[in-house]
C-alpha positions as CSV (number, residue, x, y, z in Angstrom):
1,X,24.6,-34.9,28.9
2,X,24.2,-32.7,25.9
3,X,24.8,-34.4,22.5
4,X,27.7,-33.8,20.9
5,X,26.5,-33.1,17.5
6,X,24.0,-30.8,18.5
7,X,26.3,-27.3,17.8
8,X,27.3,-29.1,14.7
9,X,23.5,-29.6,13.6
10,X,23.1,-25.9,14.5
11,X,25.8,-24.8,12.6
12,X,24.9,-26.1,9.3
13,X,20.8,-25.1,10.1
14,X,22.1,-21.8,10.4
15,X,24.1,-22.0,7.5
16,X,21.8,-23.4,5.1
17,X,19.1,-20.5,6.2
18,X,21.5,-17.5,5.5
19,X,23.0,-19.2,2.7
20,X,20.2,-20.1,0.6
21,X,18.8,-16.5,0.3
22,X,21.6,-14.9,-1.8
23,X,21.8,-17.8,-4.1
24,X,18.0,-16.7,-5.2
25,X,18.7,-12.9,-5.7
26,X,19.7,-11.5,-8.9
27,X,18.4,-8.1,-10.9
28,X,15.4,-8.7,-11.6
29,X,15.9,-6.4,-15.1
30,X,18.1,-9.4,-16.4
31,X,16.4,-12.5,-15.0
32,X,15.0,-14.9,-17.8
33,X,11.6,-14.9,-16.9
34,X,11.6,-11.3,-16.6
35,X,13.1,-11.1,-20.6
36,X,10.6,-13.5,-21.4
37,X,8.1,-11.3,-19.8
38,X,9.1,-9.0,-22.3
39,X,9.5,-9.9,-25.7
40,X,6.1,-8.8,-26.6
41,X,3.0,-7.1,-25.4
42,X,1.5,-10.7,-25.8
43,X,3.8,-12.6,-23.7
44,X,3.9,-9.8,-21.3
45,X,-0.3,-10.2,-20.8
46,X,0.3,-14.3,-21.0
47,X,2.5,-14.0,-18.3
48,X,0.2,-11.9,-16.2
49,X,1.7,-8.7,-16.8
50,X,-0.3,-5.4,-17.7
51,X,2.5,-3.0,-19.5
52,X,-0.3,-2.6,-21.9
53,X,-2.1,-0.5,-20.1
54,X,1.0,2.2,-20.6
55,X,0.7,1.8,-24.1
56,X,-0.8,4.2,-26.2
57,X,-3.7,2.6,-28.3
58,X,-4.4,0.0,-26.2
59,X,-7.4,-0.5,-23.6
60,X,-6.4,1.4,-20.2
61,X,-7.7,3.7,-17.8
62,X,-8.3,7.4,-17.0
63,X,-5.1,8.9,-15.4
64,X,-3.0,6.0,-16.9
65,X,0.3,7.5,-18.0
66,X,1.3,6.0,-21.2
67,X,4.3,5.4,-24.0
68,X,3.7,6.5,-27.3
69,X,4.1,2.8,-28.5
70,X,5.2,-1.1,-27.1
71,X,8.3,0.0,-29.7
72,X,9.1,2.5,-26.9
73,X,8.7,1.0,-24.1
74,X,11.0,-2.0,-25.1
75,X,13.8,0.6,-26.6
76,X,13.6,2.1,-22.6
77,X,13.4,-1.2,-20.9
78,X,16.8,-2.2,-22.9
79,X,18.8,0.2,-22.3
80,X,17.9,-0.2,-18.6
81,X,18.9,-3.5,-18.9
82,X,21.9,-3.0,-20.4
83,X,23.0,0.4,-18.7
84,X,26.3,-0.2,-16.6
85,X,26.4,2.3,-13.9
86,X,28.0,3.7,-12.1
87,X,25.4,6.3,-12.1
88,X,22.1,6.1,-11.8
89,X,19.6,4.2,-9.4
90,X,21.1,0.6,-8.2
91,X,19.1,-2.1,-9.7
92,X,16.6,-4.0,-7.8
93,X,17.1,-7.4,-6.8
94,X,14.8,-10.1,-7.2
95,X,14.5,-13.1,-5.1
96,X,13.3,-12.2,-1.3
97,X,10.2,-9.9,-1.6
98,X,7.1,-10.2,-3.6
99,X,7.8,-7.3,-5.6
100,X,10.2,-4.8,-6.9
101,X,10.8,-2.1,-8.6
102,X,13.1,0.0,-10.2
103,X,12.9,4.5,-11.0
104,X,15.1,5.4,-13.7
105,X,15.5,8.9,-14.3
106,X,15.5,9.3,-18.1
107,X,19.0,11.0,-18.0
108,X,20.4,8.0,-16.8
109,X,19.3,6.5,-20.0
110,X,19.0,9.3,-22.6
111,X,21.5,11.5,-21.5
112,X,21.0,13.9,-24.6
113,X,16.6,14.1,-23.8
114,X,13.3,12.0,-24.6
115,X,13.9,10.3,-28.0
116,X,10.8,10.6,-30.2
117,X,6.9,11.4,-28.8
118,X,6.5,12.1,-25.6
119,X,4.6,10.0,-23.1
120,X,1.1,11.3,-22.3
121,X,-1.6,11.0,-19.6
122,X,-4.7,9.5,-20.5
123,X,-7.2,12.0,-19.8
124,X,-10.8,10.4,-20.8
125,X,-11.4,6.6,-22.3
126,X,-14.8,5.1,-23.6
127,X,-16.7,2.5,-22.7
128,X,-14.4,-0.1,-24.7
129,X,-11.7,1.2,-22.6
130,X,-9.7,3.1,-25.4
131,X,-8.2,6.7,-24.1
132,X,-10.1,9.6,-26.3
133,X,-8.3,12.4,-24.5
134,X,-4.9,12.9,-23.8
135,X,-1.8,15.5,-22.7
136,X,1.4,14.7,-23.7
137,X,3.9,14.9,-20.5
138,X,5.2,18.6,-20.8
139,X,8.3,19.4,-22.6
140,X,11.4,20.1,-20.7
141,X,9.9,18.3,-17.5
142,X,12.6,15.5,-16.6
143,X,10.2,11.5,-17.3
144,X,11.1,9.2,-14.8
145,X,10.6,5.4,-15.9
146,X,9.0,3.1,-13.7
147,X,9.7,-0.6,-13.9
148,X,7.6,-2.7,-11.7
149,X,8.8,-6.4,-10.9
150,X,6.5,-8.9,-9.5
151,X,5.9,-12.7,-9.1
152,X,2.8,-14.0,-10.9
153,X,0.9,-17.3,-9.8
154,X,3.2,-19.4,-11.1
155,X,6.0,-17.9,-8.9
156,X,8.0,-16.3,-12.2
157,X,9.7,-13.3,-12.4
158,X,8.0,-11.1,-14.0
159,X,7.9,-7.3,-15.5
160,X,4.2,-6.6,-13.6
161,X,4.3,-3.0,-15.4
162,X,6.2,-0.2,-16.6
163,X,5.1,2.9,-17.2
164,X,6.4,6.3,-17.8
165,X,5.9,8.9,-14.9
166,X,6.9,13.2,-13.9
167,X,7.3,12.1,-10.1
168,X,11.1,11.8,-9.2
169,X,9.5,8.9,-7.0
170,X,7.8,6.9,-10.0
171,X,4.5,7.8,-8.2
């Protein structure tokens, strides 16, 4: 004879499975931890980010693309955050993967151009890491912003990078 509350048991499993995944998700640009992530190149680093490597004066790599300053990066990264739609890329969730991220095409947030410098590519660092040659992105080419959302070791939310990019795929 089969037990009666079997279907019942299975029924709530099922529930609690299908349930509990949604309840996790959010947008990752307006989570805490990712905000925290952010207040400061510092707590970005602390957190076990590496947006500092897009930032122009700091220690990166050949072929790095970088903002003119952390000043710029965070102005981008706001309005992102606040940016309601409708259009413009749909913001990426966080909560089921182990990392997401979001392209921004910089009309979506600057619909009159580029405020200020220009990002650049690091061309050539030295051995201390600093960039000593550089090319500003072109003007008139369309900068797509790349926001990269990860989880660090302590399973937070974090922004893992952002960086400024001329691929319409953040590549």
């Amino acid at each position: 004879m089969l037990d009666p509350y079997r279907p019942l048991a299975l029924s709530a499993l099922a529930f609690c499975l299908f349930s509990a995944t949604p309840s996790l998700a959010a947008e990752c640009r307006v989570t805490a931890d990712v905000n925290a992530s952010v207040k400061s190149m510092t707590d970005n680093t602390a957190m076990e980010g590496h947006v500092s490597i897009h930032i122009r004066g700091q220690p990166t790599q050949a072929g790095k693309s970088q903002f003119d300053s952390w000043d710029q990066f965070k102005a981008a990264f706001t309005t992102w955050q606040s940016y309601p739609g409708p259009k413009g890329p749909k913001p990426a969730v966080c909560g089921t993967r182990a990392a997401e991220s979001d392209c921004v095409p910089e009309g979506t947030l600057y619909p009159n151009g580029w405020p200020g410098a220009r990002p650049s590519t690091c061309k050539q660092v030295n051995a201390a890491g600093a960039c000593t040659q550089s090319t500003p992105f072109p003007a008139g080419e369309p900068i797509y912003l790349s926001f990269r959302y990860a989880k660090n070791s302590k399973g937070k939310w974090i922004l893992n990078t952002a960086y400024p990019s001329l691929n319409s795929n953040c590549s």
